[in-house]
N, C-alpha and C positions, 0 to 999 in steps of 0.2 A: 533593570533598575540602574541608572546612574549615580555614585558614589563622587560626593566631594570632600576636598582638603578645605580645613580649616585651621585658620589661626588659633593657638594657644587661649589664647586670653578673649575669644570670641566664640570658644565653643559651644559654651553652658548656654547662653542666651539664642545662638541659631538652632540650636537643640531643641530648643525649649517653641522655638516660634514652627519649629522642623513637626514638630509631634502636635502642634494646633492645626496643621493643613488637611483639607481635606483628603484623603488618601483613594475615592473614585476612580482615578485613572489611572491607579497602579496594578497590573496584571498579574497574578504569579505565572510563574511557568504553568500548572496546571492547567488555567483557564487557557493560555493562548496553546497550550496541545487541545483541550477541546473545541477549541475554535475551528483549529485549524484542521481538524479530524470531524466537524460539524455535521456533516451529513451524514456518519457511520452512526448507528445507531447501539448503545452502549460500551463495554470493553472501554472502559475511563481509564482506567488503571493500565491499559497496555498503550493507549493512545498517549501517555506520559512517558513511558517507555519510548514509543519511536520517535515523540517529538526531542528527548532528550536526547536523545540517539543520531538523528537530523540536526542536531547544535554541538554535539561532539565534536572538539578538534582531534581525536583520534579516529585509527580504519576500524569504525567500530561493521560490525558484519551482523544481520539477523536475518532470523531464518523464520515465516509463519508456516506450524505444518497444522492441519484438517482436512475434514474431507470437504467436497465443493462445496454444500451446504455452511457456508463461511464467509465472514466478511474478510479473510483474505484477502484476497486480489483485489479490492476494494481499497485497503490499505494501501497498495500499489500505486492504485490507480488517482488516489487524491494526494499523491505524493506530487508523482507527474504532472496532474495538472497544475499542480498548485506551486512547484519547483521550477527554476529555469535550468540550474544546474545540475539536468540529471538524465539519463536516459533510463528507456523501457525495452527490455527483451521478451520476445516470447519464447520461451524454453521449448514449446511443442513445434514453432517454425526454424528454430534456430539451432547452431552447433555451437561446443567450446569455442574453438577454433576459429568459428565465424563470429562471434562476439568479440571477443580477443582483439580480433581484426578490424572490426569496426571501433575500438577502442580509441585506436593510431586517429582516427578524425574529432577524437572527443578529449583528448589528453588534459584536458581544464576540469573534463568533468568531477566534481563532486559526489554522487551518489547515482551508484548502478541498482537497477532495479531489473529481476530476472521473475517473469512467474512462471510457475510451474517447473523449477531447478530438479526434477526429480526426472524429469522427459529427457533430460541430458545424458546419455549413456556416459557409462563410467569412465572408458579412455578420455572422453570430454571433459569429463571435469578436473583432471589433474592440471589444466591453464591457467584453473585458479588459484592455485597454493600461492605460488608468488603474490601474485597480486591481491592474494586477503591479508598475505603478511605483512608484506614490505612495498604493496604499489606497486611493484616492477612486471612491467610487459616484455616478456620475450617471446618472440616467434621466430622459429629457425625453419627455414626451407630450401633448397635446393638453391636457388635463385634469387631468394630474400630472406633477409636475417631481420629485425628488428628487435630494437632492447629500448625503453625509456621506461624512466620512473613514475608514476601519476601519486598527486601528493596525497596521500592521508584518505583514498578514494571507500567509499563503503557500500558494501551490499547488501542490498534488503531483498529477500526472496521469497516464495511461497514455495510447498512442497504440498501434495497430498500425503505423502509418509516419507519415510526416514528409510525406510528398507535400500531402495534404489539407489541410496547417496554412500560413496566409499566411507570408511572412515577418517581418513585424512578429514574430509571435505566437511564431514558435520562437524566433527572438533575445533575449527574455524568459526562454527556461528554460535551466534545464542539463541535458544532454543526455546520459542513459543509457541504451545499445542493449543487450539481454538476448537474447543465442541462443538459438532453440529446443533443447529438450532432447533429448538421445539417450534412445534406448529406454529404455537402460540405466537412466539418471540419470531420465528419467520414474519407472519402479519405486523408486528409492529416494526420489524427491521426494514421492510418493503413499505409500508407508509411512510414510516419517518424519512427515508429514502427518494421514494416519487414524490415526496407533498415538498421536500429542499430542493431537490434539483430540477423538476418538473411543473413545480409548483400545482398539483393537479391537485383535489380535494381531497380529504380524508378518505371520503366514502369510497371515491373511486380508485384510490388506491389500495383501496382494503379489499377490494371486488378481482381487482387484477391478481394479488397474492392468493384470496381462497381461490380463484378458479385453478390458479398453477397445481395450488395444492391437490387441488381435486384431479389432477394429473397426476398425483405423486411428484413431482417437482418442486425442489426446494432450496436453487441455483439463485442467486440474487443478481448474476451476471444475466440471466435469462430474461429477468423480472426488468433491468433498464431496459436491454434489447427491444422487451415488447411494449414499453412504455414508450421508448422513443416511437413508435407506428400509430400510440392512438391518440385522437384528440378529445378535448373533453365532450364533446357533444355525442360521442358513440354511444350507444345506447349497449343495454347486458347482450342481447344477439349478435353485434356487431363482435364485441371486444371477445367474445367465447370464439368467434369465427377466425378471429385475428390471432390468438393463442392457441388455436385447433392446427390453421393453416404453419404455422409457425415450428411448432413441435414437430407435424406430421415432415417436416423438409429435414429439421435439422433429425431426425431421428433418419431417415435415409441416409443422412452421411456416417455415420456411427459405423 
């Protein structure tokens, strides 16, 4: 919203013309966090949260903990796309140490994004105290020393639980638990989901979720995966074959 100055003696009458305008194109914050969170299907009320969070000029720090069954990493993930100023870790590929490190090429960045902060062994995460308090990067090694400050930088992260994270390091975030989803609310988080980003029909997204489930799977990160392989024209034998083959690999790498 943009605020003007006015004249004394000119206020009552632009006031007055101010409040016959049509008011349409005025946003509140709420709507443009659900805008901007458009594809996640419910959780209004946290989506205001991170959007206020993401407009913060403080290091403001959050943490999403649940089990997969969540639209976590989903949070993440429409950060990054939708942010220029920000990067993406994966905690299960990555160290403290080696985030840290790659920081030194990002120094502008605005907002770090870590999923799965819980994969991070403990010595790993002591890299961050500084840097959730005060910005400051230090890395001291044998051969190289680095220290710079990153202004006001913030992290949003996902955990599966709390247990795994020192104490230091939760006390740094603010803390949002997400329930896993019922069946039910699965199928509508998965259509709402494939029918925005995929654009694919109701029906057929609703066909993709019950068969996961009929798997017992109920990973919404699984549910893009095999969205992205099929096309609309597959018929129900195809797309069962296509999440058969699919489950049966990644269940090998387990």
């Amino acid at each position: 919203m943009i605020f003007k100055s006015f004249k004394k003696d000119k206020s009552s009458l632009q006031r007055e013309q101010s409040e016959q305008q049509p008011q349409s194109n005025i946003h509140t914050l709420e709507e443009r966090a659900l805008d901007f969170f458009n594809e996640i299907y419910s959780y209004g009320d946290l989506k205001e949260i991170l959007y206020r969070g993401i407009l913060s000029e403080h290091n403001v720090n959050i943490l999403l903990v649940g089990p997969p069954a969540t639209s976590k990493s989903l949070f993440l993930q429409c950060i990054h796309e939708k942010l220029k100023d920000c990067v993406y870790y994966d905690a299960v590929n990555s160290s403290g140490p080696g985030i840290i490190q790659d920081l030194t090429n990002h120094r502008n960045t605005r907002i770090i994004l870590i999923d799965e902060i819980d994969k991070l062994n403990r010595k790993d995460q002591v890299v961050f105290y500084n840097l959730m308090e005060t910005g400051e990067i230090i890395i001291t090694k044998k051969d190289n020393k680095i220290n710079f400050t990153m202004d006001n930088p913030k992290i949003f992260a996902t955990s599966n639980g709390i247990e795994h994270l020192n104490k230091p390091l939760r006390s740094r975030f603010s803390i949002y638990r997400l329930q896993e989803y019922s069946d039910k609310d699965f199928i509508k988080i998965s259509v709402h989901l494939i029918t925005s980003k995929f654009h694919f029909p109701s029906i057929l997204s609703a066909l993709i979720a019950q068969l996961l489930l009929e798997k017992g799977e109920k990973d919404i990160r699984k549910v893009l995966n095999i969205a992205k392989l099929i096309r609309p024209d597959d018929d129900v034998n195809k797309i069962k074959k296509i999440i058969e083959t699919y489950l049966k690999y990644q269940d090998s790498h387990d």
